[in-house]
Structure formats: C-alpha cells, structure tokens
C-alpha positions, 0 to 999 in steps of 0.5 A: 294462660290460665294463672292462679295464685295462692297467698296467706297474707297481704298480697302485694305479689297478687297485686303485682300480677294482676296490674302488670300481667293480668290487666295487659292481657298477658295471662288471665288470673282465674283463681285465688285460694288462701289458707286464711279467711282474712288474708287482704290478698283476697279482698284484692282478687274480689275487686276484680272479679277473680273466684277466691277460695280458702282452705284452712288446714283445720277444715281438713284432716290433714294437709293432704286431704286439703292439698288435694280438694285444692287442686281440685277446685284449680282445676275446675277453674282451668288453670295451667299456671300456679303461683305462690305469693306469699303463701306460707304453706309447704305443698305436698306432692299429690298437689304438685304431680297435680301441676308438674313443673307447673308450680312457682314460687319467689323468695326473697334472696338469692337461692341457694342462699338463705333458703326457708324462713327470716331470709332476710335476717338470716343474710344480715346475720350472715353479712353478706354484700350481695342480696336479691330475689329469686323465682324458682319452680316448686319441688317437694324440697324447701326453697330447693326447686330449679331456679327461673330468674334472679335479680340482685341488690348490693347490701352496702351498709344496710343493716335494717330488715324493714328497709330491706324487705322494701327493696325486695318486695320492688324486685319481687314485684317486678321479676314475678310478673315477667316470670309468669309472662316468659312461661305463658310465651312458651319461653321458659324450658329445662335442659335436658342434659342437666334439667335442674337448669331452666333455659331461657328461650331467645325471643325476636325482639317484638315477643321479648317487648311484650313479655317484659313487665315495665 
C-alpha cells in the first residue's frame, strides 16, 4: 500500500512509520507534504529519499484551494493511504472525499475524551486516572471520526505534562504503525450495521505476526 504522510512539526510518528512499517516492507511511505517549510519531518522524508511538498496556506487563497492542490499532488503520487502525524491543520471535505475512509490520524488520549487541542492538559486538569492514545479515521468533525485502535496508560500520581506526553509519544509510535500495517492486510473494515464501529479482522497467526509492529 502507497502511504503519505502530512506533518507540520517535529515528526517523530513519520519517524516511527518509516523505521517500523516502511523499511520492513509493510507499506511504501510515497510522499510527505507539510504546511511548513522548516518542519524537520521533512528533513526526515529526504533522508530517505521520500517526495516532500509544502503547502503553506498563504500560498493559497484559502484552505480549500490548498486542500485541493494537495490532494492532487497525492495523487499523482498514488497514494491510497494518508496519515496525519502531527499535522495541525483541519482538512476540508473536498480532501477527504478525495481519500474516503482513507484518511488517519493519532491523538493523544482516549477518544472521545479530550478531544482537539492541550489533550494532555486538559486530562490533568480533569484528573483522570486512565489516559492513552487513540488511532481514528478522519471525518469532517474534531477528533470525532470512527475509532481503529487504542492503548491506555494508568496516570498514578502523574502531574507533569512533559513526562506524559513522553509516554504517549512511546505509544503513539507504536500503535500508528500497526494501524497502518492492519489496514494495508486488508484487516481493518466498518460494521455494517453500526459503521461508526471499526472491526478488526481475525488474521491466521502468520499474517497477524507480520502485521505486528515490534
């Protein structure tokens, strides 16, 4: 499966993808586009030798004539998968009928908790003693779309937001990839009766192995 990947900042999920997913041949990383022209996840897809554009939003009349030349370039480059990694931009519909059910994204709590920005404050604030991350596909709504996977953390006396977002970027770094390597092994579908709910196919224990990010 042909991935690409949006991010707007450091990139250590793009890291994660590339090391656990597209060197071992689960999926092939095509492109990477950015809304900044300095954001290092760049720097990142050029080390190896991945296409990288940037789409700024001022070099558009609005966010739709962006979303739109985007989505174009991703096409050309074939793509059939894309992945929001850190990528701090709302998309609009025209992008996302471009992708249907096609589109992912991770945050960093347990959806539908918390949803948007300061996550993580927000669930300290809230005192909550369970936290963690959540993969989801994308809808035109805030962190609102059908759930893939999640992965939870107690919060036993932890009170520091740096220490925390620590441990989540651990599990986001892990749960992305197998997300991505489940859909790409045709695992991943709806139910139809209730299709906000993602199933999980049972995979023989040879095509579970090799969907596993270690």
């Amino acid at each position: 499966m042909k991935v690409a990947v949006l991010a707007s900042g450091v990139g250590t999920n793009l890291q994660a993808l590339i090391d656990r997913a597209h060197r071992r041949g689960m999926v092939e990383v095509v492109a990477v586009a950015s809304d900044k022209p300095r954001a290092p996840a760049l720097a990142r897809a050029q080390a190896v030798g991945i296409p990288t554009k940037v789409f700024a939003l001022e070099d558009f009349s609005d966010r739709s004539e962006r979303d739109l030349a985007m989505s174009a370039w991703l096409r050309e480059q074939g793509v059939e998968l894309v992945v929001l990694a850190g990528y701090m931009q709302l998309l609009d519909e025209g992008f996302l009928s471009a992708f249907p059910s096609r589109v992912i994204n991770v945050h960093p709590s347990l959806l539908p908790a918390f949803p948007g920005l300061n996550a993580v404050q927000q669930a300290l604030d809230y005192g909550v003693k369970v936290f963690g991350a959540t993969v989801f596909f994308v809808d035109g709504g805030v962190d609102s779309g059908p759930v893939i996977l999640q992965r939870a953390i107690g919060l036993q006396a932890v009170d520091d937001p740096e220490a925390l977002v620590d441990r989540l970027h651990e599990i986001e770094h892990e749960l992305l990839p197998e997300a991505v390597a489940l859909i790409a092994r045709g695992a991943v579908s709806f139910d139809p009766v209730n299709p906000r709910r993602v199933v999980i196919a049972r995979l023989s224990r040879a095509r579970w192995k090799g969907a596993q990010i270690q």
